[in-house]
N, C-alpha and C positions, 0 to 999 in steps of 0.2 A: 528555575523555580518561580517563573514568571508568574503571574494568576490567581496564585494561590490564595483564601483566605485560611490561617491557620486559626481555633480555635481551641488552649489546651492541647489535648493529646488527638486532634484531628484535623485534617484539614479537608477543604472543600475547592472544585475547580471545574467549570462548563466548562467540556469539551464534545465537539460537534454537538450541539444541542442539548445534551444531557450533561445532568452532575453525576459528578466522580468525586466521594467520597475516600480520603485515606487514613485510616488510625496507624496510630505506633505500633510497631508489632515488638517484636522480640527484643530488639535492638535499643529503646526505651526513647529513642530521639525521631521525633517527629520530619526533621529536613531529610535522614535517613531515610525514612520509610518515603516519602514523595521522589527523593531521587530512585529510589527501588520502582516504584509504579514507573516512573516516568522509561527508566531503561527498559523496564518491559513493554509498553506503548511502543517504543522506539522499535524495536524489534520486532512486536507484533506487526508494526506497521510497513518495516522493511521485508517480511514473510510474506503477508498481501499480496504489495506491491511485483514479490517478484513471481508468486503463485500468476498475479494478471499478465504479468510480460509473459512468460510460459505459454500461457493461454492464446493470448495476441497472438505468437509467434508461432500458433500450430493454426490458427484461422488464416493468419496470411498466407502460408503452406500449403493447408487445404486449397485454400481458392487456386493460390498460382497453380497449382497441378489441377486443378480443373480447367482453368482456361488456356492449358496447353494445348499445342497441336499434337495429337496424336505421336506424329513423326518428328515433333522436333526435337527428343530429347534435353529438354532444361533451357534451349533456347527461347528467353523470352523477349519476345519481340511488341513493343507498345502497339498499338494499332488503331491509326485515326485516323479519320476523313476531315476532306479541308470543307471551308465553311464557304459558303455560295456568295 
């Protein structure tokens, strides 16, 4: 609960550039309700992340099967020329 400033029944906290506003909800305690925001952040932000790896990993996919040889069957072989 690093950041936070609590004010009464709200609290307030920049995160990436913008404020994030939390009130007490149901629960009547205000640390409660920021560890709630906070565990959802966390997760939204592990969902992201692995939506982007997914992503990543069907680009480098793409590519490798484009720059196959026709005939080589998944053999991939780096290909470089020496320097003069």
């Amino acid at each position: 609960m690093y950041g936070w400033v609590i004010l009464g029944d709200a609290a307030t906290k920049r995160v990436n550039g913008q404020e994030v506003i939390v009130t007490v909800g149901k629960s009547g305690d205000i640390r409660a309700a920021i560890r709630a925001w906070e565990d959802a952040e966390r997760h939204r932000m592990l969902y992201e992340l692995g939506n982007l790896g997914r992503l990543v990993d069907e680009a480098i996919t793409r590519l490798q099967f484009r720059h196959q040889d026709p005939g080589s069957r998944g053999n991939h072989t780096l290909k470089t020329c020496d320097a003069p």
